[in-house]
N, C-alpha and C positions, 0 to 999 in steps of 0.2 A: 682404381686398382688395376685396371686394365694397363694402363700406359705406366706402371709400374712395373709390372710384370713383363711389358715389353722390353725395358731398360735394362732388367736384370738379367732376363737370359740374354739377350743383345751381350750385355757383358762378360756372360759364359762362352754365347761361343766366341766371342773374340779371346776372350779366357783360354780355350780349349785349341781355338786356330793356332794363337801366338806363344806357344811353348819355347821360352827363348833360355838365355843363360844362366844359370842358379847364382853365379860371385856375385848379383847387385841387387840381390833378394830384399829390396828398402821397401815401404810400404810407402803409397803416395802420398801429400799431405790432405786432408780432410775439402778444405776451401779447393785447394787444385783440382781434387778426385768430383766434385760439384762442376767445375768450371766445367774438366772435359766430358765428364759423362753429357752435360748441355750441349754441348760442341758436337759429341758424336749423334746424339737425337737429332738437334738439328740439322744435322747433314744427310743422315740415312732418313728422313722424312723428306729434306729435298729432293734428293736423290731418286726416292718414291715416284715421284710426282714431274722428276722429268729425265725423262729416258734416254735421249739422245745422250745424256753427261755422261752416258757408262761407255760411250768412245774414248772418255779421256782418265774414266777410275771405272776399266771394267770388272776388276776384282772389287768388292768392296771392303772386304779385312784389308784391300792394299792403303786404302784411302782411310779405312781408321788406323793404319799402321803408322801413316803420314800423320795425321792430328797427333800421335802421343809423340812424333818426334817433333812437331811442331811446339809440343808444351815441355820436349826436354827430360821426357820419361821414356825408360827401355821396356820392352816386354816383357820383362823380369819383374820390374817393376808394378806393372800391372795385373801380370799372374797373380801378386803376393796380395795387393791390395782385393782383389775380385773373388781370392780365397777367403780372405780375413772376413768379408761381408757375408760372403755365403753361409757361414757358422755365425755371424751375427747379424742375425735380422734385424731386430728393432734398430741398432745402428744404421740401418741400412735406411731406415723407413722414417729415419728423421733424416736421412741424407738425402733420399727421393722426394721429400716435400719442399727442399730446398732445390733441386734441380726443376719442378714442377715450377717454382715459386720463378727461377730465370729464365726456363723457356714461356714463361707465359710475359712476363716483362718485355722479350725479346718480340715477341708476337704483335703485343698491344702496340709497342712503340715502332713497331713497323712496317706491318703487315696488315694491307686497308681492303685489298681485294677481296671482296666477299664470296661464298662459295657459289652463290644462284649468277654471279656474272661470271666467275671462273667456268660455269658450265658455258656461255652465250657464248663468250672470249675465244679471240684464236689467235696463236702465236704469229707474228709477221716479221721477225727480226729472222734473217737470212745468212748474216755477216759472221765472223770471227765472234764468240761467246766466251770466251776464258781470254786471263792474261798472268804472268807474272812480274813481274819485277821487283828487283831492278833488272832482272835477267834480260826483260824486252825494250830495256830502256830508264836508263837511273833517274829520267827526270819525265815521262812517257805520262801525258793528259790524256790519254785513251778517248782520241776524237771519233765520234761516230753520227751517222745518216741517212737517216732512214724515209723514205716516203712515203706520204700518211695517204689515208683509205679512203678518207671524207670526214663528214660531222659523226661525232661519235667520246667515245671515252677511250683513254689509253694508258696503257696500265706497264713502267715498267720497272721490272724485278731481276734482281739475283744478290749470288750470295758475297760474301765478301770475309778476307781476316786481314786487317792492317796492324804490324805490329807494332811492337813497342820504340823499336828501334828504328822506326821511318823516320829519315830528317827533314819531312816536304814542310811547310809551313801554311798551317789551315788547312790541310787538303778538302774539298769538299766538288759534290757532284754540281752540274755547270751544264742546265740541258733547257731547251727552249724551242717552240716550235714557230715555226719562219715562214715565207714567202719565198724564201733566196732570191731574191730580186738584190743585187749590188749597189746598183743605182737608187733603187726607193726599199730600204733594205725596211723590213717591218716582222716583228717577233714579240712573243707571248710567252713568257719564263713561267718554268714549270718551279713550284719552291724549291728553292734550295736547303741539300742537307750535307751536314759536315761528318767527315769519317770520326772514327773516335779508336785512338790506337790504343789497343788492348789487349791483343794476342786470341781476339776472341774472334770465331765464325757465327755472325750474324748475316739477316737479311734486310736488305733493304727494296721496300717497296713505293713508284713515286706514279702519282695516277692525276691526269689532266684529262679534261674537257674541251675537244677542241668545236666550238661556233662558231670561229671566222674560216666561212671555207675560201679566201684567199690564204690563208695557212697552208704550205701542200709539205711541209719538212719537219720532220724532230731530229733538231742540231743538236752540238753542245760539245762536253766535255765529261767522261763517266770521274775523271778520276786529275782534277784542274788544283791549282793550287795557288797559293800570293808569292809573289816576284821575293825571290830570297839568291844572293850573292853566294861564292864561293862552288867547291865540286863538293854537293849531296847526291845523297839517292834515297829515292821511295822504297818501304820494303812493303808491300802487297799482293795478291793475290784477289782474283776477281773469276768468278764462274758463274756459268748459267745465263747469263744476259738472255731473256726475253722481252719481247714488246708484244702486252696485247693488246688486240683492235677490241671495244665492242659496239657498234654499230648503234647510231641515235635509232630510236623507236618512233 
């Protein structure tokens, strides 16, 4: 009940922030209104939990203002619908089981980092944390490198929405930790996981075990994809990139 009632008024005061123009007074559709309400949970839970983001969405109505233009809905739009709920509960409370039902989906399938390691854990990624594109680059594998701490566990996370209209072909993460020796080059691939273009803000979270301490790099690729001809572009979005160390026992 609790995380219900956090959703609802979440979506008052965005309700009560976003007073926009009365001509496009349309109610959202029911599947949409589920999608984004996920979208904005998941975001301001991120959000929560990592603080430094609020250099780049220091408002936070600005950044749920961005997800409804993201899914193509006005503030108007979402007044009407956020009204319409408020007079109907029960409507509401079969619509909240269903959001409950996709951020917990979202969770399971991607979210391994446990809370009692998340306390041990310490962020070490120091680098660039967000990207866009195709703004930063219509074909942009988002190379990164990082140098590891020792033997231990490495945990890394952030958020992501790839949309529907990316034309990269297979895009998927491409990260592996090395030796960087050129000459006796030797690496240890972390699984790979493939985006899935859906217009949706999900997280993705990818955790290895490093025991060869001739390992001393986490290489790779955040954002790599298969050899495709012609001029495309990636449509994505990438935030929060951390890496955490946590230290073998």
């Amino acid at each position: 009940m609790m995380m219900k009632n956090i959703i609802f008024v979440f979506a008052i005061v965005l309700f009560i922030s976003c007073k926009g123009n009365k001509e496009n007074e349309i109610y959202i559709p029911k599947d949409k209104f589920i999608d984004l309400l996920a979208d904005i949970h998941l975001a301001d839970a991120f959000y929560a939990t990592h603080y430094e983001q609020r250099k780049v969405h220091s408002d936070s109505i600005n950044y749920y203002n961005k997800i409804l233009k993201d899914y193509g809905f006005t503030k108007a739009q979402f007044d009407t619908t956020v009204k319409y709920y408020s007079v109907h509960s029960e409507e509401f409370d079969m619509i909240y089981e269903e959001v409950i039902t996709n951020l917990s989906k979202t969770v399971q399938e991607n979210y391994s980092i446990r809370p009692v390691e998340a306390e041990l854990s310490k962020d070490i990624w120091r680098g660039k944390n967000f990207w866009y594109l195709p703004e930063e680059g219509s074909q942009k594998k988002i190379p990164i490198s990082l140098e590891l701490k020792g033997k231990g566990k490495y945990v890394v996370t952030f958020i992501y929405k790839m949309y529907t209209d990316d034309e990269s072909k297979k895009p998927h993460i491409n990260l592996y930790l090395s030796n960087n020796n050129k000459s006796k080059p030797k690496k240890d691939t972390i699984k790979t996981v493939n985006y899935e273009k859906s217009n949706r803000t999900a997280i993705i979270t990818l955790t290895k075990e490093l025991k060869d301490s001739t390992l001393t790099h986490l290489n790779g690729f955040l954002l790599d994809h298969e050899n495709k001809k012609g001029d495309w572009k990636k449509h994505v979005i990438i935030e929060g990139l951390k890496v955490y160390y946590i230290p073998k026992k």
